[in-house]
BALOBA-1460 file (C-alpha; in Angstrom, 3 decimals):
// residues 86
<rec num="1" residu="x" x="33.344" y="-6.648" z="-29.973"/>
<rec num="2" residu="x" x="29.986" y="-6.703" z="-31.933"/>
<rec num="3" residu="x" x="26.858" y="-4.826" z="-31.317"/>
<rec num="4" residu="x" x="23.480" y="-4.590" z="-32.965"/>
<rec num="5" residu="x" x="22.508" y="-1.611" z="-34.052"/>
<rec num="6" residu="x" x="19.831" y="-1.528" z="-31.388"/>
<rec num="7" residu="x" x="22.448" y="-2.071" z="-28.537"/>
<rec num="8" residu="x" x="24.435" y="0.825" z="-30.160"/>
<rec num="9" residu="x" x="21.709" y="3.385" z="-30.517"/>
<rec num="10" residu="x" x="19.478" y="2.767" z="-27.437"/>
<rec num="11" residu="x" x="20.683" y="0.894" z="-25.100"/>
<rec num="12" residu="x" x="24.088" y="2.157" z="-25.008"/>
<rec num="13" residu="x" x="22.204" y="5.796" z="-24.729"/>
<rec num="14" residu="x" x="20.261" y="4.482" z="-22.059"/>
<rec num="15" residu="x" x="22.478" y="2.689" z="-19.482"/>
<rec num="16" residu="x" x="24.861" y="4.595" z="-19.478"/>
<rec num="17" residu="x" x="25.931" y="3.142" z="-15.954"/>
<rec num="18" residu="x" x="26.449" y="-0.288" z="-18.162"/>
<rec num="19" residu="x" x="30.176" y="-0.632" z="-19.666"/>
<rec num="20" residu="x" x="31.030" y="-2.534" z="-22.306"/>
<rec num="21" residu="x" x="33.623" y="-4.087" z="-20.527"/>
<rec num="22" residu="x" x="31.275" y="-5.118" z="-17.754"/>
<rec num="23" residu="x" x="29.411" y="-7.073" z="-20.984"/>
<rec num="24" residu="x" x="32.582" y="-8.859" z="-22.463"/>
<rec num="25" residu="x" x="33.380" y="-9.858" z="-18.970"/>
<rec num="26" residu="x" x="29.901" y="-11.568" z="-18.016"/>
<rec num="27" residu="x" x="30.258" y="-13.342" z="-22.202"/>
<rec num="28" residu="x" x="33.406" y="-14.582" z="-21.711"/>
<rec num="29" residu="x" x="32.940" y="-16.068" z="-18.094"/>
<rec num="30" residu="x" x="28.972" y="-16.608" z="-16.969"/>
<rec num="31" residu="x" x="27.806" y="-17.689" z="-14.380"/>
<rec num="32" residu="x" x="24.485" y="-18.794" z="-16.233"/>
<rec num="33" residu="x" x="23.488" y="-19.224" z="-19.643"/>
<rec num="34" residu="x" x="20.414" y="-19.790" z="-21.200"/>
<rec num="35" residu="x" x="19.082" y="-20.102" z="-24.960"/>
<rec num="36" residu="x" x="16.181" y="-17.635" z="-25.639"/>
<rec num="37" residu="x" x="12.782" y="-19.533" z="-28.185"/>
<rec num="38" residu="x" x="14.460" y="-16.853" z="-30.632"/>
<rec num="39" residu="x" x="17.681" y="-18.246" z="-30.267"/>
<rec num="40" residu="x" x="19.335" y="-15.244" z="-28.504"/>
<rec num="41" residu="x" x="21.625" y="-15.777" z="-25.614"/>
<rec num="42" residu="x" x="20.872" y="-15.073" z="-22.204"/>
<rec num="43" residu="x" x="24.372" y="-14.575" z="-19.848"/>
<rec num="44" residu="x" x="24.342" y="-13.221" z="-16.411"/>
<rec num="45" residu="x" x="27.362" y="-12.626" z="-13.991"/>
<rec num="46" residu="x" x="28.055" y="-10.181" z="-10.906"/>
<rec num="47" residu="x" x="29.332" y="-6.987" z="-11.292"/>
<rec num="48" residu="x" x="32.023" y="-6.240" z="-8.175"/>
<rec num="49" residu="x" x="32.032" y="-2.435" z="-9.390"/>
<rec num="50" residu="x" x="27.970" y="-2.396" z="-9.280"/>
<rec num="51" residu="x" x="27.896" y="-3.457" z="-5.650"/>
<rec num="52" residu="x" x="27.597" y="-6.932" z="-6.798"/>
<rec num="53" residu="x" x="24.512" y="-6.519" z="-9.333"/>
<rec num="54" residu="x" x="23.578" y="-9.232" z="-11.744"/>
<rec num="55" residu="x" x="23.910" y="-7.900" z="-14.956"/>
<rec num="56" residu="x" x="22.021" y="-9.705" z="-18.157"/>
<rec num="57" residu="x" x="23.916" y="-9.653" z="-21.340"/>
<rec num="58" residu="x" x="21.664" y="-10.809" z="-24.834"/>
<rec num="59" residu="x" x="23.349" y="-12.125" z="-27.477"/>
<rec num="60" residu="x" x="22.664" y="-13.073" z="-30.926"/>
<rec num="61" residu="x" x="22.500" y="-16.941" z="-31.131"/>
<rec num="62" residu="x" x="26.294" y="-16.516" z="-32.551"/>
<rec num="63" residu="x" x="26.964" y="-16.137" z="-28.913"/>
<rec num="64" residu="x" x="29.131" y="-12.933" z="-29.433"/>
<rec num="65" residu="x" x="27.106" y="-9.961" z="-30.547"/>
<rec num="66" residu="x" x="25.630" y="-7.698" z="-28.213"/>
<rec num="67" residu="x" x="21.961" y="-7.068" z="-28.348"/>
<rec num="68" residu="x" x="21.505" y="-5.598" z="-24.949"/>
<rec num="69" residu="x" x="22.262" y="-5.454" z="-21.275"/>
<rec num="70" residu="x" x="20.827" y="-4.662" z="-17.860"/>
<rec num="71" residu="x" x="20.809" y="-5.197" z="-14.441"/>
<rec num="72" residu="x" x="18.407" y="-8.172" z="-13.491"/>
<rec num="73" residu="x" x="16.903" y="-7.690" z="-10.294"/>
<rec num="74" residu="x" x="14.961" y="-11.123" z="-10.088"/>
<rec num="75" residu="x" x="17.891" y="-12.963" z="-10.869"/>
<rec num="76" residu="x" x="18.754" y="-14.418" z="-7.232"/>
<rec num="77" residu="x" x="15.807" y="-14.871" z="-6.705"/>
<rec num="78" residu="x" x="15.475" y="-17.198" z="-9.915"/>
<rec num="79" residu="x" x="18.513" y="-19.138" z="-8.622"/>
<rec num="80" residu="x" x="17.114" y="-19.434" z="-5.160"/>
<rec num="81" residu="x" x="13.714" y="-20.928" z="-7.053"/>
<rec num="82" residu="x" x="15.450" y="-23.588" z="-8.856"/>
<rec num="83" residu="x" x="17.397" y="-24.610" z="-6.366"/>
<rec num="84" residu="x" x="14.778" y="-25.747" z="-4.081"/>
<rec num="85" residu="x" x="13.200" y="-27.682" z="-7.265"/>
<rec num="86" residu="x" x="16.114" y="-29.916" z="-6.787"/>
């Protein structure tokens, strides 16, 4: 697994509730993904051991390196958005 330096010295620090495994999980089998104007990429997927939270993994645009992760609250509700744009 690789991680930024940032991931490593802040966010790992910070959410400390995030695991890493939780992040290789939600890379290797999304249920969204999305390319960032910086060319980071944006993967989200449900966490069953976070009472079903939506965590957001960033990538590097190699698709692979970590660059940081959190829970995204508006994420449903995103979903929910675009679907009735359909």
């Amino acid at each position: 697994m690789k991680l930024t330096p940032y991931f490593e010295k802040i966010v790992i620090n910070k959410r400390l509730e995030i695991s890493l495994d939780w992040c290789d999980r939600v890379i290797a089998n999304p249920l969204k993904t999305e390319s960032q104007p910086d060319g980071r990429i944006r993967h989200w997927g449900i966490i069953a051991e976070a009472d079903n939270r939506v965590l957001r993994v960033v990538t590097l645009d190699d698709g692979e390196t970590i660059h940081n992760a959190f829970f995204d609250r508006n994420f449903r509700k995103q979903l929910e958005r675009e679907a009735k744009q359909i």
